[in-house]
PyMOL commands that place a pseudoatom at each C-alpha (Angstrom):
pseudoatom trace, name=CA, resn=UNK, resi=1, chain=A, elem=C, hetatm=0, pos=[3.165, 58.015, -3.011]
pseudoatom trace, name=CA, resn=UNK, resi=2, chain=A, elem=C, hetatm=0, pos=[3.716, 59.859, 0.038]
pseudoatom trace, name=CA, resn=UNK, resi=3, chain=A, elem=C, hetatm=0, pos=[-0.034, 60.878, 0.118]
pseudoatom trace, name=CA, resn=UNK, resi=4, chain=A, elem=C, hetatm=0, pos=[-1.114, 57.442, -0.295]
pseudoatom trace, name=CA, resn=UNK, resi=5, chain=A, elem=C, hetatm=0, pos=[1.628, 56.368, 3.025]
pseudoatom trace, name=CA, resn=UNK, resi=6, chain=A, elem=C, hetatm=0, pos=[-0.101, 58.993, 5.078]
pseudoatom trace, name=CA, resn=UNK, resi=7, chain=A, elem=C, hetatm=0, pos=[-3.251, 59.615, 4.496]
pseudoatom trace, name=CA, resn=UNK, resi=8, chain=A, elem=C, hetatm=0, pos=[-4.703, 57.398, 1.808]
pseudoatom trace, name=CA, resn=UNK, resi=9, chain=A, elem=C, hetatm=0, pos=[-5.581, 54.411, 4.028]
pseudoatom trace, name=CA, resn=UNK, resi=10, chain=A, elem=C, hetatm=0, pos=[-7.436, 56.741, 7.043]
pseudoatom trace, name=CA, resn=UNK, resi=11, chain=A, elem=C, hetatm=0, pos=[-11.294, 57.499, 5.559]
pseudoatom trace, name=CA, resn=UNK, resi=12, chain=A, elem=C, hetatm=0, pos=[-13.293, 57.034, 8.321]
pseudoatom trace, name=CA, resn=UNK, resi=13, chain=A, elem=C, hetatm=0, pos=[-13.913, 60.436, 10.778]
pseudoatom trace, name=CA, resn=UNK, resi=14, chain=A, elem=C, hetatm=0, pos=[-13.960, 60.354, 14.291]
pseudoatom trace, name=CA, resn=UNK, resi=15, chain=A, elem=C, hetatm=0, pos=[-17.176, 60.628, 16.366]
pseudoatom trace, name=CA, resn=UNK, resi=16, chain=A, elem=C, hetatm=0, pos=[-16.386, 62.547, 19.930]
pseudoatom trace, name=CA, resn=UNK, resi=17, chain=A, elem=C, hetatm=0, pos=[-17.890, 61.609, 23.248]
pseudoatom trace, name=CA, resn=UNK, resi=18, chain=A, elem=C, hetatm=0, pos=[-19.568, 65.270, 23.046]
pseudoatom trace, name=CA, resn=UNK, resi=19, chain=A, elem=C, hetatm=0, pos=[-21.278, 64.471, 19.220]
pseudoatom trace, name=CA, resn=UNK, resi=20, chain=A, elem=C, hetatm=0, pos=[-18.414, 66.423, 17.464]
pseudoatom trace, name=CA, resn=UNK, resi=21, chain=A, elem=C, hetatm=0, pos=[-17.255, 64.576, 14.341]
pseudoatom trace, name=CA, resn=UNK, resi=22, chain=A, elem=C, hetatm=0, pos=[-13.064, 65.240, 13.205]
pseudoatom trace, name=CA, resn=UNK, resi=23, chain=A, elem=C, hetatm=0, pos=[-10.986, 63.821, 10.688]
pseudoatom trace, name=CA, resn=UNK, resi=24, chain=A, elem=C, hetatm=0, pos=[-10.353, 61.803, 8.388]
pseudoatom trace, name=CA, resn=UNK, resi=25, chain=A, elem=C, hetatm=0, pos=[-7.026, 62.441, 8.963]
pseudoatom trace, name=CA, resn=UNK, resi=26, chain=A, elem=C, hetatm=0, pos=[-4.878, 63.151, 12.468]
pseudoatom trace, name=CA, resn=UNK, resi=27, chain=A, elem=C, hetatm=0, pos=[-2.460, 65.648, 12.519]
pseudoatom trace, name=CA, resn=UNK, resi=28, chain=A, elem=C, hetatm=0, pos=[0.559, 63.398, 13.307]
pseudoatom trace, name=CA, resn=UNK, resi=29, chain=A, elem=C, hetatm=0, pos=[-0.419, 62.523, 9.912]
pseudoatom trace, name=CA, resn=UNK, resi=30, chain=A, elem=C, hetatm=0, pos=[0.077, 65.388, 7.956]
pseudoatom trace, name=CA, resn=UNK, resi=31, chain=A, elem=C, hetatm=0, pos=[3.274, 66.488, 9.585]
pseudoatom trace, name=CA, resn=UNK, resi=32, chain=A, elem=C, hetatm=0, pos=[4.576, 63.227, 8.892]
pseudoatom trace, name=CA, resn=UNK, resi=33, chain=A, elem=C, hetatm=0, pos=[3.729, 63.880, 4.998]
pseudoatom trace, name=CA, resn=UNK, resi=34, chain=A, elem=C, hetatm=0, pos=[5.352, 67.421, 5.197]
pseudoatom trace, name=CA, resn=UNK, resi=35, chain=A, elem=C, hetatm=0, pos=[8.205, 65.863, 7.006]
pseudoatom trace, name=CA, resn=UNK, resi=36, chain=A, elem=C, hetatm=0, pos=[8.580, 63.018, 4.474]
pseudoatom trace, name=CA, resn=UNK, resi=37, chain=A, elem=C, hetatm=0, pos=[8.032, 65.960, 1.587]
pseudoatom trace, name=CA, resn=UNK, resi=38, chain=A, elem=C, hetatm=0, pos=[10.876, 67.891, 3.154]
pseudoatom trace, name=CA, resn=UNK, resi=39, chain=A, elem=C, hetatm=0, pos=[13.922, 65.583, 1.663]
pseudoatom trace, name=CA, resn=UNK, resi=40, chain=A, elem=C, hetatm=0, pos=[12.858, 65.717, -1.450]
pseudoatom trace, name=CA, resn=UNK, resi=41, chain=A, elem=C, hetatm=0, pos=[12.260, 69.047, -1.762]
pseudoatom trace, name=CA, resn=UNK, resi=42, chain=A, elem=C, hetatm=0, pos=[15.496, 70.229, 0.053]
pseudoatom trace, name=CA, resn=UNK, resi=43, chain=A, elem=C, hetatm=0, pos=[17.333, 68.035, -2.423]
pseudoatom trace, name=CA, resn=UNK, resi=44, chain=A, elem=C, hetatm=0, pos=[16.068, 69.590, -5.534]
pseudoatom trace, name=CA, resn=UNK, resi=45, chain=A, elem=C, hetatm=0, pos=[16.382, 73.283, -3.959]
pseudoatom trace, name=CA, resn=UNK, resi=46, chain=A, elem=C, hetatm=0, pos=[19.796, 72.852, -2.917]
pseudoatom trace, name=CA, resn=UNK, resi=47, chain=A, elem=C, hetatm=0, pos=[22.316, 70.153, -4.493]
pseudoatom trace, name=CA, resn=UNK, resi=48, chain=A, elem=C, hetatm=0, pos=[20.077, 69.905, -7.931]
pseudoatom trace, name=CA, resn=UNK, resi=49, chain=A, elem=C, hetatm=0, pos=[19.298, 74.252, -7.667]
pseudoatom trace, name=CA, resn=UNK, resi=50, chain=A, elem=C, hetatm=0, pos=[16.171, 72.750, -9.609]
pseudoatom trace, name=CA, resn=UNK, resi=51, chain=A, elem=C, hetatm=0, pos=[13.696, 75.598, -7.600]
pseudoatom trace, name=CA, resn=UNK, resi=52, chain=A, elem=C, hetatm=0, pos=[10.916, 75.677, -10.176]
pseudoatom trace, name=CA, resn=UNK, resi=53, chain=A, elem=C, hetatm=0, pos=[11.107, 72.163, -10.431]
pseudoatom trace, name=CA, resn=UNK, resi=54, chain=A, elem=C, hetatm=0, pos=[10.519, 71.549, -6.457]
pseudoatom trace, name=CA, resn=UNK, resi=55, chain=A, elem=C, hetatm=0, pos=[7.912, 73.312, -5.941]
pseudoatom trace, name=CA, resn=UNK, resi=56, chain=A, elem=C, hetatm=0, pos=[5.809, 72.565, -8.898]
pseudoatom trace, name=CA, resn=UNK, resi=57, chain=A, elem=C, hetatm=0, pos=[6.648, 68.724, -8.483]
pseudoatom trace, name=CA, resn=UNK, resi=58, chain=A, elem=C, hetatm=0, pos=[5.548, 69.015, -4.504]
pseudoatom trace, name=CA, resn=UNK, resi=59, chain=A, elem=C, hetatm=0, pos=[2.138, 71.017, -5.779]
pseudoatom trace, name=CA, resn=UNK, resi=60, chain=A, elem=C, hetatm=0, pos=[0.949, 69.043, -8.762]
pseudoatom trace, name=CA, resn=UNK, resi=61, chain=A, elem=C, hetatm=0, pos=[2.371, 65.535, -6.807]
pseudoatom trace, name=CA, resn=UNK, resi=62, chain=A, elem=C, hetatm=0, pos=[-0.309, 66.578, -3.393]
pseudoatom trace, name=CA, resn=UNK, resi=63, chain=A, elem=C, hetatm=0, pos=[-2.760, 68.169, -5.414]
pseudoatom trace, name=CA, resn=UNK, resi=64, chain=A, elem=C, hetatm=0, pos=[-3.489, 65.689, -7.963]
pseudoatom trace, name=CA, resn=UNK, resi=65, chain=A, elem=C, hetatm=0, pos=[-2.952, 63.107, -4.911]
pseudoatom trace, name=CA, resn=UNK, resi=66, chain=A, elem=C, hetatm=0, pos=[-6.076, 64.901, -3.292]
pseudoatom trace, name=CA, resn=UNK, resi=67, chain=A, elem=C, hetatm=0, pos=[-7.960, 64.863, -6.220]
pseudoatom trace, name=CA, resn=UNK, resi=68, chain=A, elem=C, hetatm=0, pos=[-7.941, 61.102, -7.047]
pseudoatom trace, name=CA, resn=UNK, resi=69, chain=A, elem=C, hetatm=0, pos=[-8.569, 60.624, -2.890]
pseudoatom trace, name=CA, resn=UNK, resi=70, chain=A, elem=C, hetatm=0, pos=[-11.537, 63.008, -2.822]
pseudoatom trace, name=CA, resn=UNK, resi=71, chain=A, elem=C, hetatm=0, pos=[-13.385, 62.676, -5.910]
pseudoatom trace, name=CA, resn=UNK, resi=72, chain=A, elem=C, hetatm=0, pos=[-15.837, 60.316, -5.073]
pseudoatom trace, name=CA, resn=UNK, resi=73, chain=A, elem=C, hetatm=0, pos=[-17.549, 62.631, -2.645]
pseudoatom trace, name=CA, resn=UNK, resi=74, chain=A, elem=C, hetatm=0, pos=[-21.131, 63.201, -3.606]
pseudoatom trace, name=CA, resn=UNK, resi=75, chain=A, elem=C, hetatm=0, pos=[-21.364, 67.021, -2.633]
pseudoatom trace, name=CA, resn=UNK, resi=76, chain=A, elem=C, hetatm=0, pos=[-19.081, 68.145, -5.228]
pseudoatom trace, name=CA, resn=UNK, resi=77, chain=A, elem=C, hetatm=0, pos=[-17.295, 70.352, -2.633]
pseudoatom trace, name=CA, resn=UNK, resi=78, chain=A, elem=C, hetatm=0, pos=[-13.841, 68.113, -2.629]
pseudoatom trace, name=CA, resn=UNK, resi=79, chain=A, elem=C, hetatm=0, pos=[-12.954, 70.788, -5.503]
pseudoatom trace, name=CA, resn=UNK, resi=80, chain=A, elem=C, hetatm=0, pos=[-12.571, 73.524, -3.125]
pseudoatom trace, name=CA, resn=UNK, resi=81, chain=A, elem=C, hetatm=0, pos=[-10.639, 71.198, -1.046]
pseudoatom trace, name=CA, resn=UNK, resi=82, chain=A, elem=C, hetatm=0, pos=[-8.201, 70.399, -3.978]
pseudoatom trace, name=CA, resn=UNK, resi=83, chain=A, elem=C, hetatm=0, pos=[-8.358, 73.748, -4.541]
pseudoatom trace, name=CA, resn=UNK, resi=84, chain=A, elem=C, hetatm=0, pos=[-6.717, 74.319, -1.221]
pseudoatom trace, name=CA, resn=UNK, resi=85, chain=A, elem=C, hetatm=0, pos=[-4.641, 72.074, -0.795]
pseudoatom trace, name=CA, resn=UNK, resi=86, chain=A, elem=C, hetatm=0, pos=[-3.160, 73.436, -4.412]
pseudoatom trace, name=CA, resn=UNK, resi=87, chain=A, elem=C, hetatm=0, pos=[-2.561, 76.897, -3.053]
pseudoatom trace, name=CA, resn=UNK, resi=88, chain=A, elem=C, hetatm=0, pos=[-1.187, 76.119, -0.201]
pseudoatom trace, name=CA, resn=UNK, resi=89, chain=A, elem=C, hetatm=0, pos=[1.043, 73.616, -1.246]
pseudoatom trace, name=CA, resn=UNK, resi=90, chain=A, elem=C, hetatm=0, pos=[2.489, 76.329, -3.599]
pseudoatom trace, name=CA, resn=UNK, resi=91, chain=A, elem=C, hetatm=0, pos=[2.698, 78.797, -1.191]
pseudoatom trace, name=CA, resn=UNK, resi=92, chain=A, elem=C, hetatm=0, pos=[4.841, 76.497, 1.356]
pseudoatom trace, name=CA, resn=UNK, resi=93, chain=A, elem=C, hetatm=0, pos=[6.888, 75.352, -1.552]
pseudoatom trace, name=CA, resn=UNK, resi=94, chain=A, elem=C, hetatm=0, pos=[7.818, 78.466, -2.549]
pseudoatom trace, name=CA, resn=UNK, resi=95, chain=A, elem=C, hetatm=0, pos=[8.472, 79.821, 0.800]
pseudoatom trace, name=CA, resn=UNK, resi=96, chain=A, elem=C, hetatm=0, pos=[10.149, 76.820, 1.877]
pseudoatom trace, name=CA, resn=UNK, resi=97, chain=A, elem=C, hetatm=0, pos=[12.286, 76.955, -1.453]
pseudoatom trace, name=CA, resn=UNK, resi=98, chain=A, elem=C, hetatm=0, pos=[13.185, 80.558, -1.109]
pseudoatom trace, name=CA, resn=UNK, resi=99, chain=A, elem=C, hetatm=0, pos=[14.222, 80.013, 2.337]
pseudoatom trace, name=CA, resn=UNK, resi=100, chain=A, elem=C, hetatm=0, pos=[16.994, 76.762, 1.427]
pseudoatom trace, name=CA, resn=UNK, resi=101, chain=A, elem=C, hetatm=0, pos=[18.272, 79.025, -2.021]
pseudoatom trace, name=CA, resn=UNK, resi=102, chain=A, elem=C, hetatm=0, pos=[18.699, 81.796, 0.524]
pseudoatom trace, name=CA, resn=UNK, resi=103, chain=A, elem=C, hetatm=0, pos=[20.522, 80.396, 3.268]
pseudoatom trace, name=CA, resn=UNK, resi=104, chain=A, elem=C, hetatm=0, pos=[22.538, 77.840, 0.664]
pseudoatom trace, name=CA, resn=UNK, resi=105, chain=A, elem=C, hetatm=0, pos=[23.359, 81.441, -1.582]
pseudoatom trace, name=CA, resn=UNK, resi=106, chain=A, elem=C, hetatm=0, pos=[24.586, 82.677, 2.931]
pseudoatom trace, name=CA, resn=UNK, resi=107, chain=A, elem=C, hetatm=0, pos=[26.840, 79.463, 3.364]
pseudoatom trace, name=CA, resn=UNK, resi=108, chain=A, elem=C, hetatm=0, pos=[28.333, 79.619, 0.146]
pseudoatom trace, name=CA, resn=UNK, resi=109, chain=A, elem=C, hetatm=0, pos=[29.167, 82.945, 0.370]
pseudoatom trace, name=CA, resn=UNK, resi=110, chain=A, elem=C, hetatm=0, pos=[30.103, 82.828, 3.939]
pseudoatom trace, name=CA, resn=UNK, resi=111, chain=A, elem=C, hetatm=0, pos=[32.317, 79.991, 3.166]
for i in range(1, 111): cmd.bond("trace and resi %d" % i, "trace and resi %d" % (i + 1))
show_as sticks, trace
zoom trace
């Protein structure tokens, strides 16, 4: 849902005035999906302590997300995109994730 808010209704790229084509998406675009992922995901690692279930509900949500999004390019290459955006989705999760466990294991103990 929060792919489709972002960056489901931007397709078109971006021609430059020097020839240079960007996009489709802007980057206030994706920060505003990481920002909008953040709740959740600080939810589940700290008041449910659901870890595993954040970060695998984060990954499989974005990369299936860019799957159904990208799959009607010809090339075949949107794979390696999905591929992408699996890992790295993971890899924030889980850092992001460690990072709220650790500092909610500090303020517990601290408190």
């Amino acid at each position: 849902m929060a792919w489709a808010a972002w960056l489901g209704w931007d397709q078109q790229r971006d021609v430059q005035p020097d020839g240079s084509v960007t996009g489709p998406y802007e980057a206030w675009q994706v920060i505003g999906l990481v920002l909008t992922l953040l709740a959740p995901l600080y939810w589940a690692a700290s008041s449910r302590r659901h870890i595993t279930d954040a970060v695998l509900g984060v990954t499989t949500g974005l990369t299936a997300a860019a799957f159904y999004d990208w799959s009607d390019d010809a090339s075949g290459l949107f794979m390696v995109g999905v591929f992408l955006v699996a890992a790295g989705s993971f890899a924030a999760t889980t850092a992001v994730t460690a990072l709220i466990a650790s500092l909610k294991r500090v303020t517990v103990t601290n408190a």
